[in-house]
C-alpha atoms as one frame of an Amber mdcrd trajectory, in Angstrom:
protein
 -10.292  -3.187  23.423 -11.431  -4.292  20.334 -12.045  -8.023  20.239  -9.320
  -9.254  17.638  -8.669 -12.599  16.093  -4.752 -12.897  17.429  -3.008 -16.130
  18.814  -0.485 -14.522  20.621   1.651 -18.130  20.165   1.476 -17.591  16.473
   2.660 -14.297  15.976   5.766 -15.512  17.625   6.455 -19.023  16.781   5.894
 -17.880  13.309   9.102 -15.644  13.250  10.935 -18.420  15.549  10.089 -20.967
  12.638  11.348 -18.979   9.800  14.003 -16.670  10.868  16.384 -15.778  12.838
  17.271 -12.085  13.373  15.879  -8.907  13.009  11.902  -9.234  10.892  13.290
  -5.330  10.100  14.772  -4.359   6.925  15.647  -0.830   5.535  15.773   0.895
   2.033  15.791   4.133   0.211  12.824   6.492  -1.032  12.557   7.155  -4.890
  11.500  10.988  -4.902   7.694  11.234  -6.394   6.372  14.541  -8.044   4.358
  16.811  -5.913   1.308  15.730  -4.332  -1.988  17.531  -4.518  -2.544  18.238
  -0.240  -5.201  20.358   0.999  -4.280  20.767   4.318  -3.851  23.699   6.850
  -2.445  24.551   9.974  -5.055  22.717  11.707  -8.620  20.681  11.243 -10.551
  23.658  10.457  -8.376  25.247   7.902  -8.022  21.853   6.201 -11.711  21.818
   6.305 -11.801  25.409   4.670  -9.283  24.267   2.198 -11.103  21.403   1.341
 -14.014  23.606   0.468 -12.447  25.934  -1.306 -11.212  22.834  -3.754 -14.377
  21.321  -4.533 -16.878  24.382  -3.897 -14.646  27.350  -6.002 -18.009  28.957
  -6.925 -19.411  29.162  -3.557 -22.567  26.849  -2.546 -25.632  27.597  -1.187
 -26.081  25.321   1.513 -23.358  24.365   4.075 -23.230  21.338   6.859 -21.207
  22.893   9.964 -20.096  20.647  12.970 -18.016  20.376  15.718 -14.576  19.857
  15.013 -13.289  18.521  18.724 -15.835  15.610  19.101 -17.092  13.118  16.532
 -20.632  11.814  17.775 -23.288  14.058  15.838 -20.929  14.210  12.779 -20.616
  10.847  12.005 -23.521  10.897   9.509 -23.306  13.981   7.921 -22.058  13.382
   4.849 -25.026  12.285   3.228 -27.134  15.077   4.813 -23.808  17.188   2.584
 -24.133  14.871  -0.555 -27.947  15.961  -0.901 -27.585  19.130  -1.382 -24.337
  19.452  -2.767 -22.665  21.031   0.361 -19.304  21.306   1.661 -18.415  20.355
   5.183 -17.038  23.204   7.976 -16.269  22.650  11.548 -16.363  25.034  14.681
 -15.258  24.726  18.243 -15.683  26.643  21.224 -18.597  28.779  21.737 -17.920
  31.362  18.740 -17.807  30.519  14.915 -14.087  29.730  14.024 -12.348  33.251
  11.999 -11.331  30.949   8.909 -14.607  29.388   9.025 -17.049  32.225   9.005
 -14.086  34.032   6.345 -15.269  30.238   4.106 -18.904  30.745   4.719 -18.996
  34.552   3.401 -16.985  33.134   0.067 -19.083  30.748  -0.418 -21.985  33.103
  -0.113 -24.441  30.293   2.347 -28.095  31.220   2.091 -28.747  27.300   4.301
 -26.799  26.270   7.187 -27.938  23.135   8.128 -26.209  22.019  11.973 -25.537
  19.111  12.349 -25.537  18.076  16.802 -27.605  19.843  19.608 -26.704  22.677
  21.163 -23.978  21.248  23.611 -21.710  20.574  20.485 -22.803  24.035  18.402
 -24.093  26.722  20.784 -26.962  29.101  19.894 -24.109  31.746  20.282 -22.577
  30.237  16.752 -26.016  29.808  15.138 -26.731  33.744  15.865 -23.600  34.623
  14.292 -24.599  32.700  11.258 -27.698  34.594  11.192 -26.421  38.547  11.560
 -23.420  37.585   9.577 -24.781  36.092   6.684 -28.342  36.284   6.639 -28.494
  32.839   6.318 -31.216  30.487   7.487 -30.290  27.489   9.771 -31.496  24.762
  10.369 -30.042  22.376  13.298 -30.476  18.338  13.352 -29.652  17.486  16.916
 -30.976  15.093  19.220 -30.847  14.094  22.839 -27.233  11.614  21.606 -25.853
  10.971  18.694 -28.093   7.672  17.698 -31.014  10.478  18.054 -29.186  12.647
  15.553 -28.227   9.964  13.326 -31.792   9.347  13.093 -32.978  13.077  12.544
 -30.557  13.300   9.920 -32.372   9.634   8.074 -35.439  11.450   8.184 -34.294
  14.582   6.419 -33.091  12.679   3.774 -36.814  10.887   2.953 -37.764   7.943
   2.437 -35.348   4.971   1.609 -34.853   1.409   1.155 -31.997   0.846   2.343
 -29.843   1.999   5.004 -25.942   2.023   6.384 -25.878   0.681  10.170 -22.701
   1.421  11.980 -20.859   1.478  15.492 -21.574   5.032  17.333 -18.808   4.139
  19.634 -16.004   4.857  17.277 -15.733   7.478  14.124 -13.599   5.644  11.524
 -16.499   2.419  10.525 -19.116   5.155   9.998 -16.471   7.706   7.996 -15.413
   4.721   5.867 -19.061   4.327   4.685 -20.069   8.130   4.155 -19.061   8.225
   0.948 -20.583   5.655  -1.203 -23.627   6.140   1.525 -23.896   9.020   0.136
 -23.492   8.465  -3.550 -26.280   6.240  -3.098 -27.989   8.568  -1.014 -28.941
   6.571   2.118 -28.523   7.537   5.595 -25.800   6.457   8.276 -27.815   5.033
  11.064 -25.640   4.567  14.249 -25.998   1.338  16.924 -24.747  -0.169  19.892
 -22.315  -2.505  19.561 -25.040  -5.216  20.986 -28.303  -3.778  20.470 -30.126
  -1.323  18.717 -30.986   1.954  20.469 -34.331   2.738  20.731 -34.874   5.898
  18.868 -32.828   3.878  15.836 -34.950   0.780  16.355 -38.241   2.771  16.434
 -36.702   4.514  13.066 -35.895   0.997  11.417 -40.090  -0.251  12.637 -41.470
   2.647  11.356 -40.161   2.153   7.941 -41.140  -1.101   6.685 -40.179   0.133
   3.092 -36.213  -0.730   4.219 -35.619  -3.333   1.752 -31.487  -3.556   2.892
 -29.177  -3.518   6.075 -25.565  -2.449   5.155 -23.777  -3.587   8.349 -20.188
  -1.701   8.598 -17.334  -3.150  10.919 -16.843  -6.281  12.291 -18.618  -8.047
  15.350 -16.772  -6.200  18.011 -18.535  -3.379  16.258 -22.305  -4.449  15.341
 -22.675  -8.011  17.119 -23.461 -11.461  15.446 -26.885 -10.964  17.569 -27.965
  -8.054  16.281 -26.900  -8.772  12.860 -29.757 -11.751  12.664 -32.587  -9.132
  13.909 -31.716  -6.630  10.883 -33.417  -6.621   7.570 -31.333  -8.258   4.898
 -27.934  -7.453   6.189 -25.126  -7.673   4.486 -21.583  -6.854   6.570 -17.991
  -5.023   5.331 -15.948  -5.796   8.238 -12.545  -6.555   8.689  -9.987  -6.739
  11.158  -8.902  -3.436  12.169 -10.156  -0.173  10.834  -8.291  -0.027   7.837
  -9.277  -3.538   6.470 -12.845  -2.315   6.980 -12.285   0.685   5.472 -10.839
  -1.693   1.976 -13.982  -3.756   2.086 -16.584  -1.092   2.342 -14.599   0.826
  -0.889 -14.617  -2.700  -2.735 -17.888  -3.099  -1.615 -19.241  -0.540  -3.121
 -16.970  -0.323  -6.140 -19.379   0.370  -8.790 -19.824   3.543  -7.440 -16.651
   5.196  -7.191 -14.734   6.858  -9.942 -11.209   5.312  -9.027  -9.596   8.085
 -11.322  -9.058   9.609  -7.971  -7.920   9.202  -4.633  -8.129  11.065  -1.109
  -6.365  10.162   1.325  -7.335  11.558   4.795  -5.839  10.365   8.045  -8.247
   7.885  10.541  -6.036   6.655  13.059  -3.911   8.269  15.914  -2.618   8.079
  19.497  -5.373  10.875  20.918  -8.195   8.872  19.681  -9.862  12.104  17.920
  -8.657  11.846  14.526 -11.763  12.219  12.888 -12.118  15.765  11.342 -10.114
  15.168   8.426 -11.867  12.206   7.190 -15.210  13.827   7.807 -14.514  16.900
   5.837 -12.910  14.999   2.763 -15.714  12.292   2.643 -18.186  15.490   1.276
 -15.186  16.093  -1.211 -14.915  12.301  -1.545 -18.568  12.119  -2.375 -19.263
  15.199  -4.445 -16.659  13.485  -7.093 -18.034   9.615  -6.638 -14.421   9.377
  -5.166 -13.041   6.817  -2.643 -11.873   7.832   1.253  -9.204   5.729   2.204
  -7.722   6.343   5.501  -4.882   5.607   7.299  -2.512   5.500  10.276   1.049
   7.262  10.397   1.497   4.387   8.188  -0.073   2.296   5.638  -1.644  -0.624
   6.870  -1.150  -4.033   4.533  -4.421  -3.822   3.801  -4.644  -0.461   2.074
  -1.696  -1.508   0.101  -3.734  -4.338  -1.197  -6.481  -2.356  -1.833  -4.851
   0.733  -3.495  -3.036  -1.994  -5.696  -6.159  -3.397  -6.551  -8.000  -0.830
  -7.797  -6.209   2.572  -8.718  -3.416   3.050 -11.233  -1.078   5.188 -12.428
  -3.602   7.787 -13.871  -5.116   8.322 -10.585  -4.640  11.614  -8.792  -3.624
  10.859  -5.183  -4.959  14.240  -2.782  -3.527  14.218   0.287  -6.126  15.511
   3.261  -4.432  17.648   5.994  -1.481  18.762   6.639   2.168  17.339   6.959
   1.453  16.623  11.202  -0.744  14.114  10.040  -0.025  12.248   6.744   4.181
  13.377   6.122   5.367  13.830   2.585   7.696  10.866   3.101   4.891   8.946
   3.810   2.965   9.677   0.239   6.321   9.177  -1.498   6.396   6.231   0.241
   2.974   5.198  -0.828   2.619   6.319  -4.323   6.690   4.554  -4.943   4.783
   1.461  -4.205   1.938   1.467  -5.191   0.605   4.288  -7.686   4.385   4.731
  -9.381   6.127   1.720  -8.705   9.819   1.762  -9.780  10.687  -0.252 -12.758
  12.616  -3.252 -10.759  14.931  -5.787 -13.056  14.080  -8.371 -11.295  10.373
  -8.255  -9.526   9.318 -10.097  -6.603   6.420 -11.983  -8.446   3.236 -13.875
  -7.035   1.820 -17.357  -7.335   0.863 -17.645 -10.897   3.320 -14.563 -12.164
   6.578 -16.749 -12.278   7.644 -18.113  -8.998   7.865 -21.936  -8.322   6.025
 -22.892  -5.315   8.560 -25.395  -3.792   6.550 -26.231  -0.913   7.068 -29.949
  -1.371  10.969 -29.913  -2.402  11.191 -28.001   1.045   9.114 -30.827   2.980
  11.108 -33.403   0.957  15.070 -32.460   1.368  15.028 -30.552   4.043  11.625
 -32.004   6.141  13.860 -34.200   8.244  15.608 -31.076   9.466  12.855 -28.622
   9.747  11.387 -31.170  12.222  14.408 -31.546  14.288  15.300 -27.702  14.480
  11.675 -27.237  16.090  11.538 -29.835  18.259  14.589 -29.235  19.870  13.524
 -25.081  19.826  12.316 -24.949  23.817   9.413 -23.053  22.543   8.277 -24.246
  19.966   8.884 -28.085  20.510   6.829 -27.531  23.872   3.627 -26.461  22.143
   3.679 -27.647  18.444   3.656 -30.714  16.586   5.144 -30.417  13.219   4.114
 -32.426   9.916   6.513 -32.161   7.167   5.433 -35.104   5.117   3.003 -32.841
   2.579   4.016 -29.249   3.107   5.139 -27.531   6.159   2.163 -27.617   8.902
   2.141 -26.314  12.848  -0.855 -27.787  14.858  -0.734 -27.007  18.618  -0.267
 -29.844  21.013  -3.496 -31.372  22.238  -2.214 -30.822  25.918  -1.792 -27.128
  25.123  -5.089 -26.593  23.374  -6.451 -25.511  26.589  -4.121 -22.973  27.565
  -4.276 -21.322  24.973  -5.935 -18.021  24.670  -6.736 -15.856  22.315  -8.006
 -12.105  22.699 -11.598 -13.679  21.042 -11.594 -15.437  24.328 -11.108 -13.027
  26.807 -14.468 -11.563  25.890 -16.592 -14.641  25.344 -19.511 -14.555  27.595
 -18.165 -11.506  29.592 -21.180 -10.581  30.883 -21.571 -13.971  32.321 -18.008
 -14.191  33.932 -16.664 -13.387  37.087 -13.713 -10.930  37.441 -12.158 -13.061
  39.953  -8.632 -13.889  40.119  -5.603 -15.288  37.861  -5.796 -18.723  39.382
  -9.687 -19.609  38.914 -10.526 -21.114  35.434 -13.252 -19.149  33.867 -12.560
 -15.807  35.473 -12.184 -13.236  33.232  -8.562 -12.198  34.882  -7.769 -16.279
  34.339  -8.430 -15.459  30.466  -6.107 -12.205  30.910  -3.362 -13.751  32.288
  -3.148 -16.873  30.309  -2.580 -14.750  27.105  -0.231 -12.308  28.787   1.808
 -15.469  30.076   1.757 -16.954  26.101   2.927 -13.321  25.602   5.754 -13.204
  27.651   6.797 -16.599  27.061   7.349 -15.772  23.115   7.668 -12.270  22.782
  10.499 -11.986  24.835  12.228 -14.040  23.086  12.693 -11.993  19.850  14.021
  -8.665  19.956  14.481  -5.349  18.574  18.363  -4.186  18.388  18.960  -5.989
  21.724  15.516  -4.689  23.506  12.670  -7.098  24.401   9.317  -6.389  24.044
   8.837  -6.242  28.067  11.545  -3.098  27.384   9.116  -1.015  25.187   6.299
  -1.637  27.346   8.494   0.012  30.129   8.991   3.345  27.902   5.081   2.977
  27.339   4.749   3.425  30.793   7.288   6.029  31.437   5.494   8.234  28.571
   1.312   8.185  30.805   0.021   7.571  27.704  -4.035   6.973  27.353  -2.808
   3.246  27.859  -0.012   3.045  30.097  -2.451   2.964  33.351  -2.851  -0.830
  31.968   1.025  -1.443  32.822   3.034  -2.060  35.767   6.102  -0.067  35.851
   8.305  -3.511  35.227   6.539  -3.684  31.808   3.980  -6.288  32.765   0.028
  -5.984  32.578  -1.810  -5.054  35.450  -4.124  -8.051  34.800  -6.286  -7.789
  37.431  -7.216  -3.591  36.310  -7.697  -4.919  32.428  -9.997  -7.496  33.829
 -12.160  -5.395  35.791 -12.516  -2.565  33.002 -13.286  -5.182  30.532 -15.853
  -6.860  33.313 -17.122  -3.231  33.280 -16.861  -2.992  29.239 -14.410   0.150
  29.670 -11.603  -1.071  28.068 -12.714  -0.248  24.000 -11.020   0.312  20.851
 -10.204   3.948  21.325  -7.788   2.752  24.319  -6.541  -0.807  22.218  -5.737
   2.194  19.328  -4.127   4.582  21.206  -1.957   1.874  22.559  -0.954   0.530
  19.495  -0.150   3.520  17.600   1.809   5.107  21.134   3.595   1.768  20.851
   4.872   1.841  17.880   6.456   4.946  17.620   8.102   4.022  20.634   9.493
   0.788  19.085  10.519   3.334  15.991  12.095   5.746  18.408  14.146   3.193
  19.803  15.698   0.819  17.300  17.896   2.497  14.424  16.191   2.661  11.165
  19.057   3.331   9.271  20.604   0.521  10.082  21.167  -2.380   7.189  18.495
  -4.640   6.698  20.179  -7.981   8.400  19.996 -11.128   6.824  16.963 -13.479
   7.366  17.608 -17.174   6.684  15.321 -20.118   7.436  16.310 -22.380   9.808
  17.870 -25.611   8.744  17.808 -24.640   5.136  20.379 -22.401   2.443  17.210
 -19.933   1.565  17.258 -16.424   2.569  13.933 -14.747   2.665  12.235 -11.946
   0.498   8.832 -11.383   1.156   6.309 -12.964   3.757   2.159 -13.046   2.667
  -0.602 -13.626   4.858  -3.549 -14.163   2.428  -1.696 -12.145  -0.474  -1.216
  -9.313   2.131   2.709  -8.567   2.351   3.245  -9.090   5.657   7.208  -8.696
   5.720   8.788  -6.938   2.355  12.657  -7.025   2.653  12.610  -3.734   0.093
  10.613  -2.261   1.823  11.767  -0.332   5.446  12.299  -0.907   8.810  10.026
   1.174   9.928   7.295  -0.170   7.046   8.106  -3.671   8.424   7.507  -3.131
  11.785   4.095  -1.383  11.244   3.093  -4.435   8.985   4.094  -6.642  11.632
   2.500  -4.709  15.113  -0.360  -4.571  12.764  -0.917  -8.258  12.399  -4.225
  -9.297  13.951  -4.956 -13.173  12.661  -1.868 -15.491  12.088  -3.889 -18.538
  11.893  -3.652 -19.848   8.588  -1.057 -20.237   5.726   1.657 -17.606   4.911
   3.643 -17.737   1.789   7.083 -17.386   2.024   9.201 -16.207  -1.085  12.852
 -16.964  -1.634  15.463 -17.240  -3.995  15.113 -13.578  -4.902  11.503 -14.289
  -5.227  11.643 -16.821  -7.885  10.316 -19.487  -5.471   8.184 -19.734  -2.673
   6.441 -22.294   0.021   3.984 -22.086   2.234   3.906 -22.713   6.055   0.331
 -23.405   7.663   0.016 -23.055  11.371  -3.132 -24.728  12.666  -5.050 -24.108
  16.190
C-alpha cells in the first residue's frame, strides 16, 4: 500500500459537518461528436492501430516488448523517440499474427528488443529475422533497473536524466513522453535506494547536470532524493495527480493542440500496455499522455481544464473495455465542450461572494452547538466559529489518531506485535481501522454501510479481499505482518480501490435523483465542494462521478470551499490536525 496522506477522521467528519444525506448526485449526458479511438480487440491490436496512425508510411526501426508484463518496457519510449519508431508488443513464445502482419507494413529493416530473453524469447527474435530480414538488436539485462540502464546508454551521453519507481508502471509511463521529447533516458530505482547497476550508471557519468525525480516519496524516498544530483520531484498523491504535474511540468514541451488519452489504472494491476504504446504516439507529436482510471480522477479534470481547449483533438487509446464512450462524452461535456450553462457555478474571483464570515457571524452560534452535541464529532473536535469556520482535533485525541503516513513510519524499526502494544505496527493498523469504523459507518450509501461493501469485497476473492474478514472488518494482524514484510504495495492498495468502487457503483442506484444536501443548522443547500480548487463534490455532475471523486480523496487536511446559493456564494471550512 501506497503510503497516502489520509486522516481517516476527516474524510468523515467532513461530510457529518456539512451535510446530511446522500454526497451522490445524478444528471444527464449531452451527446459529443465522435471521438478519434485507436483501439482493438485487445493490447496488441491497439498497439498495431496505434502504429498504423502515426507511422502510415512504414518506419524503419521498430521497439517490440512484452505486452503481459511491464518491467523492461517501462523506458522504452525514449529508446522509440530516437529513432522515430513505433511501439509493438508480443506475448507468448511466438511473434503475435497482427503484430508480425504491422511489422511487414511497416517494412522494419531495425528491431531493437527491448527485455532479456525471459520476456521476448530467441524463438520471436528468429522469426523477426527469416520473416523480415531485419536486424535486431535486444537491450536486456539481468532486471529491469539493468535494462533501464542499457537502454540510458544507447541513447549517449546526457545531462540529465528521469529517475522513477521500477515497482509500478504508471510514474515511469507518465514521464516517457516529455523524457523523450527531450531525449533523456528513464532510469528506474528502488523505492529507498538506488540499485547498483543504476547507481554505478549515475557515478560513471559525472556530466549529469539534473535529477528529474517522478512520484511521490512512497515512490523515490525523501533519503534518496538528498543523494541525487540536482533533483527536482513531480509527485502527487495518487497516480493521476502525478501524472498532471509531470505534463505541467514539462509544459513547454508539449503541443497541447492534442490529447491522448490512454488508460493507467485497473483492478488486475497490469494496465500498462496502452499507455506504453501511445506514449511513442504521444511523443512523436510533442503530445501529452494523460491517463486515467474507469473514471476521471479530480485531478485530470483540473489539469485538462487548465491547459487544453476546445481546438484540441481528444484520441482515445484502446478500446471501449477500457476507456467507454460514455466516459469521453462524459469528459469532453466537461471539460473540452462544456455546455453553455445560464447560470455557471463560478470560482473565487469569477463572481461568487465568499460569505465565510456572515456564516461564522449569524449562524456561528448554531454551527457550534449542532457539532458539539453530534456524538462524533463533539467527541474529537473543537470548533472555532469566531473568524471563519475551523475544526482542530481535541488535544486528548491527538494521540489516537492515525493516519496511513503513520502506519509506515519507521517500519523497519517496529515490531509487528499486537493491537494492544503502542508502537507495534498492528497498534498503528488498528487505531486507523477503529477511526474507520467509528465514522464511516455512520454515513451510508442507499441504506448500506461501508462495513456492507467491504463484505461484497470479500465475497468477490479479489487481489485484496485476503486483507478482510468475512464480517467486513480488516484482518489487522495479516496487513501488519505484510507491511512488516513490505508486501503490501500499491498494486494491491489499487486493485482494492478500483474493485471497491465498482462494487459501491453496482450496489447503490445511479439513476436515482440527486437528494438534497443542506448544511446543518443553516437555510443553504450545497452546489459544489473544492479541495484546493479540485471539485471534490459537483451536484451536476453524477452519482457515479461523485463517488469516484470522493473514494478518490487522499488528503482532507486543509480548507475546502463550499459553494451555495446556486453558486453565487461560498465559505470555507478548515479542518486542522
Amino acid at each position: 500500500m501506497k503510503k497516502k496522506n489520509m486522516k481517516a477522521l476527516s474524510v468523515c467528519s467532513l461530510a457529518s459537518l456539512v451535510i446530511s444525506g446522500s454526497v451522490i448526485s445524478t444528471t444527464g449526458v449531452k451527446a459529443e461528436e465522435t471521438t478519434p479511438r485507436l483501439g482493438g480487440s485487445d493490447r496488441y491490436e491497439t498497439a498495431v492501430k496505434i502504429s498504423q496512425d502515426g507511422w502510415k508510411d512504414g518506419s524503419d526501426y521498430v521497439v517490440l516488448a512484452n505486452g503481459q508484463g511491464f518491467a523492461d518496457a517501462l523506458c522504452a519510449n525514449p529508446i522509440a523517440k530516437s529513432k522515430d519508431a513505433p511501439i509493438l508488443l508480443t506475448s507468448g513464445t511466438s511473434l503475435n499474427s497482427s503484430t508480425l502482419a504491422e511489422l511487414k507494413r511497416l517494412n522494419a529493416k531495425h528491431v531493437i528488443v527491448v527485455g532479456g530473453t525471459g520476456v521476448v524469447p530467441t524463438t520471436i527474435e528468429n522469426t523477426i529475422k527469416t520473416q523480415l530480414n531485419a536486424d535486431v538488436t535486444r537491450y536486456g539485462g539481468a532486471d529491469r533497473y539493468e535494462t533501464s540502464v542499457k537502454i540510458a546508454k544507447a541513447l549517449g551521453n546526457t545531462s540529465k536524466i528521469v529517475l522513477a519507481s521500477g515497482k509500478d508502471f504508471a510514474d515511469a509511463l507518465s514521464a516517457g513522453p516529455a523524457a523523450s521529447i527531450e531525449g533523456i533516458p528513464v532510469i528506474l530505482t528502488q523505492p529507498d535506494k538506488l540499485p547498483a547497476v543504476t547507481s554505478d550508471y549515475i557515478k560513471d557519468n559525472s556530466n549529469i547536470t539534473k535529477t528529474y525525480v517522478i512520484g511521490e516519496t512512497g515512490s523515490v524516498s525523501a533519503a534518496l532524493y538528498s543523494t541525487l544530483t540536482n533533483p527536482e520531484r513531480f509527485g502527487g498523491k495518487d497516480r493521476f495527480e502525478t501524472n498532471a504535474k509531470v505534463i505541467d511540468g514539462f509544459k513547454d514541451d508539449f503541443d497541447f493542440s492534442k490529447i491522448y488519452l490512454a488508460l493507467g489504472a485497473g483492478p488486475l494491476g497490469n494496465e500498462f500496455a496502452d499507455s506504453l504504446t501511445g506514449g511513442a504516439l504521444a511523443a512523436k507529436n510533442k503530445s501529452a499522455l494523460v491517463i486515467t482510471s474507469s473514471t476521471i480522477s479530480p485531478y485530470t479534470t483540473a489539469l485538462l481544464k487548465d491547459k487544453f481547449n476546445t481546438g484540441s483533438i481528444l484520441t482515445v487509446l484502446g478500446g471501449t473495455g477500457n476507456i467507454t464512450d460514455l466516459m469521453v462524452s462524459t469528459l469532453k461535456d466537461a471539460i473540452v465542450n462544456p455546455a453553455p450553462d445560464p447560470t455557471p457555478t463560478p470560482g473565487p474571483g469569477d463572481g461568487a461572494t465568499n460569505i465565510t464570515n456572515d456564516i461564522s457571524k449569524y449562524y456561528g452560534s448554531k454551527i457550534e452547538e449542532s457539532i458539539e452535541n453530534d456524538p462524533t464529532l463533539g467527541k474529537y473536535y473543537d470548533v472555532d466559529t469566531s473568524n471563519g469556520i475551523t475544526l482542530t482535533v481535541k488535544n486528548e485525541y491527538k494521540d489516537k489518531i492515525s493516519n496511513v503516513n503513520e502506519i509506515f513510519e519507521n517500519v523497519d524499526n517496529a515490531e509487528v506485535g499486537d493491537i494492544n502494544t503502542p508502537g507495534t505496527i498492528a497498534y498503528r493498523v488498528q487505531k486507523l481501522c477503529n477511526l474507520a469504523s467509528e465514522h464511516i459507518n455512520a454515513a451510508k450509501f442507499d441504506g448500506k454501510t461501508f462495513k456492507d461493501f467491504l463484505v461484497a469485497e470479500k465475497a468477490k476473492n479479489s487481489k485484496f479481499s485476503k486483507y478482510i474478514t468475512s464480517t467486513g472488518d480488516i484482518d489487522v494482524q495479516l496487513v501488519a505482518q505484510k507491511i512488516a514484510n513490505k508486501d503490501l504495495d500499491y498494486d494491491d492498495y489499487n486493485a482494492f480501490i478500483g474493485s471497491l468502487k465498482t462494487t459501491i457503483k453496482n450496489s447503490v442506484n445511479l439513476t436515482n435523483p440527486s437528494p438534497k444536501i443542506s448544511i446543518k443548522a443553516t437555510p443553504f443547500d450545497i452546489n459544489r465542494i473544492d479541495q484546493n480548487n479540485v471539485p471534490l463534490y459537483d451536484s451536476s455532475l453524477s452519482r457515479e462521478e461523485n463517488i469516484d471523486s470522493i473514494l478518490s480523496l487522499t488528503n482532507t487536511v486543509g480548507t475546502f470551499t463550499v459553494y451555495v446559493d446556486n453558486g453565487k456564494s461560498y465559505f470555507n471550512v478548515t479542518i486542522n490536525n
